[in-house]
C-alpha positions in Angstrom: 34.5 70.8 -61.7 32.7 69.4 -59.1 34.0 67.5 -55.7 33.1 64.2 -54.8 29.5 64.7 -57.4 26.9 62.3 -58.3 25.8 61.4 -61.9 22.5 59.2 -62.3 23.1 58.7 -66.3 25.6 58.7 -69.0 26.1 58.5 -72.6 28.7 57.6 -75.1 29.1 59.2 -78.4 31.4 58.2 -81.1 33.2 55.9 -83.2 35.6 52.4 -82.4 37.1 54.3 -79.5 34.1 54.7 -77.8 32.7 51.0 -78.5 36.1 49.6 -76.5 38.1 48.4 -79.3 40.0 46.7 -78.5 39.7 45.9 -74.9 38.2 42.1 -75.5 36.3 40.7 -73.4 36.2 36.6 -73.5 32.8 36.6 -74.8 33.7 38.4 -78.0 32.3 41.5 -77.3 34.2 44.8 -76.9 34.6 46.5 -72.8 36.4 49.5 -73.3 37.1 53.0 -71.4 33.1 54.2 -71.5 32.2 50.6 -69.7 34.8 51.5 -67.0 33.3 54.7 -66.7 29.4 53.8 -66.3 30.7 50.4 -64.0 32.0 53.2 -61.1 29.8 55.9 -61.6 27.0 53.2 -61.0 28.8 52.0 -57.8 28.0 55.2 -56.0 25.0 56.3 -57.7 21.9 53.6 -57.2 19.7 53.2 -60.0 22.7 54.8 -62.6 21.5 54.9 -66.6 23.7 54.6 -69.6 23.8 54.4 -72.7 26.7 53.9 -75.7 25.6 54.8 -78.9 29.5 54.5 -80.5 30.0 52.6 -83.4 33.1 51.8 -85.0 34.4 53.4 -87.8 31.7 56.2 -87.6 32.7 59.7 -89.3 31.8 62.8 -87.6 28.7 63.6 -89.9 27.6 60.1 -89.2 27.2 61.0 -85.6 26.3 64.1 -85.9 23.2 62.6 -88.0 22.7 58.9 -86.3 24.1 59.1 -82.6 23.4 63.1 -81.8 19.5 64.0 -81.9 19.7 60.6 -80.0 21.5 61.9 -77.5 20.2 65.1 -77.1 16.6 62.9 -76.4 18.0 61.2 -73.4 19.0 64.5 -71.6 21.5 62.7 -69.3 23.9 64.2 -66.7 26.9 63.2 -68.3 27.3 62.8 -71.9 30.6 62.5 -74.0 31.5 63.2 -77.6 34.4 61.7 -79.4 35.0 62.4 -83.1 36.4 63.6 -85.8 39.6 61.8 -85.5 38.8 58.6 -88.3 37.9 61.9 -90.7 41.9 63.1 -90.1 43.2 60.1 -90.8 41.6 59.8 -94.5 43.5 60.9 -97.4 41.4 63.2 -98.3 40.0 65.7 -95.4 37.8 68.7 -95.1 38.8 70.1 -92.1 36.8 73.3 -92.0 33.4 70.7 -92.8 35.0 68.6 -89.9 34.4 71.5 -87.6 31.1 73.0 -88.5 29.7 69.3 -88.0 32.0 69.1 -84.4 30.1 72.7 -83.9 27.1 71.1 -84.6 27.1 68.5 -82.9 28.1 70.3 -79.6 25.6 73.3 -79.8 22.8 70.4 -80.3 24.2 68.4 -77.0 25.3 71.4 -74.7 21.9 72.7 -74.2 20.8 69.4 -73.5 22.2 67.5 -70.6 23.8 67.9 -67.4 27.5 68.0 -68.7 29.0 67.6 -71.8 32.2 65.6 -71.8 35.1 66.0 -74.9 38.3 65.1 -75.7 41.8 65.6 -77.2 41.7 62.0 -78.5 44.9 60.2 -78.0 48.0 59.5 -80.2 50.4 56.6 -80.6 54.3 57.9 -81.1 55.2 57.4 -84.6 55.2 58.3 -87.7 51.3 58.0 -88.4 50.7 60.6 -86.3 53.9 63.0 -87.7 52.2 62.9 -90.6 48.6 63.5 -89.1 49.2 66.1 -86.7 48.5 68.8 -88.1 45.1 68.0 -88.6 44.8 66.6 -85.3 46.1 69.6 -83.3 43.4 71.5 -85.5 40.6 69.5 -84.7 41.9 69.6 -81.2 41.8 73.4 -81.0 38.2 73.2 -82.0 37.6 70.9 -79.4 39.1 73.6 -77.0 37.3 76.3 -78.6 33.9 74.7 -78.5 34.6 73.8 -74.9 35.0 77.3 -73.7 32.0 78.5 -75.5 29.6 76.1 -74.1 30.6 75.2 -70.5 32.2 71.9 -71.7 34.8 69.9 -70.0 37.7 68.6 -72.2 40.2 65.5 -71.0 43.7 65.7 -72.5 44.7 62.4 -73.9 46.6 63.4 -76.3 49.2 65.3 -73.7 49.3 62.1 -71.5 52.7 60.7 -72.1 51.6 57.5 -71.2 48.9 56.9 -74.1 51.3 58.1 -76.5 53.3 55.1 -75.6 52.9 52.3 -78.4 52.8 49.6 -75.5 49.6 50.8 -74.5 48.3 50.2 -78.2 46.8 46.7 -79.5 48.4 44.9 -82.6 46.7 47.2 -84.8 48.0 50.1 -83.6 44.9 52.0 -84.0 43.2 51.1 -80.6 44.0 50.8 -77.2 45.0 48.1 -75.0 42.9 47.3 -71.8 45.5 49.3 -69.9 45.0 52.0 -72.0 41.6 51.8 -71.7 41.6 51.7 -68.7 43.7 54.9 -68.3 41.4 57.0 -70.2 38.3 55.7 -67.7 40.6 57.0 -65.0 40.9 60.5 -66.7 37.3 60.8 -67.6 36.6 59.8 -63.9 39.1 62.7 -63.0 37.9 65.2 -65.0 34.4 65.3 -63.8 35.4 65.3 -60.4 36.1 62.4 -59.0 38.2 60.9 -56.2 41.3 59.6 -58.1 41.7 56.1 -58.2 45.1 55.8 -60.2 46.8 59.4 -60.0 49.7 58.3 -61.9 47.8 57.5 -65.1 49.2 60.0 -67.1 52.5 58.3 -66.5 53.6 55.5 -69.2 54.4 52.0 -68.0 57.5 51.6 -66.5 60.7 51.3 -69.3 61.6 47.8 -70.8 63.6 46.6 -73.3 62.4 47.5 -76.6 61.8 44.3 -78.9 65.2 43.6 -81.7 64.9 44.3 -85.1 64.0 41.1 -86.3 60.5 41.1 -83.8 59.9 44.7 -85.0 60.3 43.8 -89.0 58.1 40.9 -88.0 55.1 42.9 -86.3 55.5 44.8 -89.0 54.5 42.3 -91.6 51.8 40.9 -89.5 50.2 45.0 -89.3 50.3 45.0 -92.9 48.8 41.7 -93.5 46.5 42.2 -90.8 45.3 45.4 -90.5 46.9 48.2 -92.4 45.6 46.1 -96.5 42.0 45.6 -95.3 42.4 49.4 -93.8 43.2 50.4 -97.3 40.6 47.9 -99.3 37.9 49.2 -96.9 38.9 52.8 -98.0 39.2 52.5 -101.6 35.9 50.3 -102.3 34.0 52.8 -99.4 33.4 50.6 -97.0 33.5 51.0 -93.1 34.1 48.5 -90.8 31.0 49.8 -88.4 28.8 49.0 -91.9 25.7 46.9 -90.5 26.6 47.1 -87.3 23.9 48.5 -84.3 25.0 51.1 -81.5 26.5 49.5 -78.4 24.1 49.8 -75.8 21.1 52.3 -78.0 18.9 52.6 -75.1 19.4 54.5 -71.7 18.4 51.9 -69.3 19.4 50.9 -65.9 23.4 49.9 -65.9 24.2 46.7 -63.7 27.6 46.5 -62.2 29.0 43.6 -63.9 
C-alpha cells in the first residue's frame, strides 16, 4: 500500500453496487461509493480520468464479457471489480462457474492496469444473508485467493460492522444508503493509501431505538409489495433490471469535481 500516492485514472466494474444504487441524487440519477471515490482522487490529482462501466443487475459472466476487455483497454492506475454477488443470491448457483469467470476476469485485468481494486462485498444482518452465506464466504475466499496471486488489494466490507447494520441499507434492503455509500468510498480511499478522512467508518451509527412491531410488519409489507414481487417476477420471466440499460460513465474521460 502506498503513502499519501497519486492516481491519474480509475475505473468501475460491476453491477447495481457499483452504479450507486441507491444513493439518489435530485436529478434522478444514481451517485454512489465509485463517484465519491473518483470526486477526491480528482481533487489532488489535476487532469484525473474515470470511468464506470457498472450496470445494475449485471451477473459475473456479463462483466466478465461486456465491462472486462473494456477495461483492460483503458489501462488505468486504479481499477475495481465487484461481482459475483447477484449470482449468490439466485436460487440456483454455480459456484465453481462463478469462480473460473471471477478468475477470468482478474487474470485479464491484473496484467493490465496500475492496481486492481476487489472486494468482500457487504452484507445486511438478517436472515437473507443466513441463508446466503455460505456462498458468499466462498466467493469471498476466491476473492482472497485471486488477490494474493496477482498483487491485488481487497477492502473488507463485509467484516465492517457498520455496513452490516440494516440502517445503513435503503428500503429495499439490497442497496446502500448514502451513508453507506459513502463509507465504502472512505474504505476504498483507505485501502489504496490514502490519508483517512473518516477513521471510524467501520463503526455502525450510533444505537437508537429500534422501530415497534407494528412499523416493522408495516416495512415489511411495503418490501414485498415493492421490491421483493418484482425481484421474484424479474427472476422467473428472466429478466434483469440492468436490461437496456448503457454503462454509467463507458468512456475514460476527464472527471470534473462536481
Amino acid at each position: 500500500m502506498q503513502t499519501n500516492p497519486t492516481h491519474s485514472s480509475l475505473v468501475a466494474l460491476g453491477d447495481s453496487f457499483t452504479e450507486g444504487m441507491s444513493d439518489l441524487l435530485p436529478d434522478g440519477t444514481y451517485r454512489g461509493w465509485a463517484d465519491l471515490l473518483a470526486t477526491r482522487m480528482a481533487a489532488v490529482a489535476p487532469g484525473f480520468q474515470y470511468a464506470n462501466l457498472a450496470v445494475r443487475g449485471k451477473l459475473i459472466r456479463q462483466i466478465v464479457d461486456e465491462q472486462v476487455e473494456v477495461a483492460a483497454g483503458m489501462r488505468a492506475d486504479v481499477v475495481t471489480l465487484v461481482g459475483g454477488l447477484n449470482d449468490t443470491l439466485r436460487p440456483k448457483c454455480d459456484m465453481a462457474q462463478v469462480r473460473d469467470l471471477l478468475t477470468e476476469a482478474v487474470e485479464r485485468l491484473a496484467p493490465h492496469c496500475g492496481q486492481l481494486v476487489l472486494m468482500r462485498s457487504p452484507g445486511r444482518q438478517g436472515p437473507v444473508l443466513e441463508r446466503f452465506r455460505p456462498r458468499m464466504e466462498a466467493l469471498f475466499a476466491c476473492i482472497d485467493e485471486l488477490a494474493e496471486r496477482h498483487g491485488a488489494l481487497v477492502v473488507d466490507l463485509y467484516g465492517a460492522p457498520s455496513l452490516g447494520d440494516p440502517r445503513l441499507w435503503d428500503v429495499d434492503r439490497l442497496h446502500l444508503t448514502t451513508d453507506g455509500h459513502r463509507r465504502v468510498a472512505e474504505a476504498v480511499w483507505q485501502t489504496l493509501g490514502y490519508p483517512p478522512e473518516d477513521p471510524e467508518w467501520h463503526l455502525p451509527p450510533e444505537a437508537t431505538l429500534p422501530p415497534g412491531w407494528v412499523a416493522r410488519r408495516a416495512a415489511d409489507a411495503r418490501f414485498a409489495h415493492r421490491h421483493l414481487l418484482p425481484w421474484i417476477g424479474r427472476r422467473l420471466t428472466g429478466r434483469s433490471s440492468g436490461d437496456g440499460l448503457p454503462p454509467k460513465r463507458p468512456e475514460l474521460l476527464p472527471y470534473e469535481t462536481p
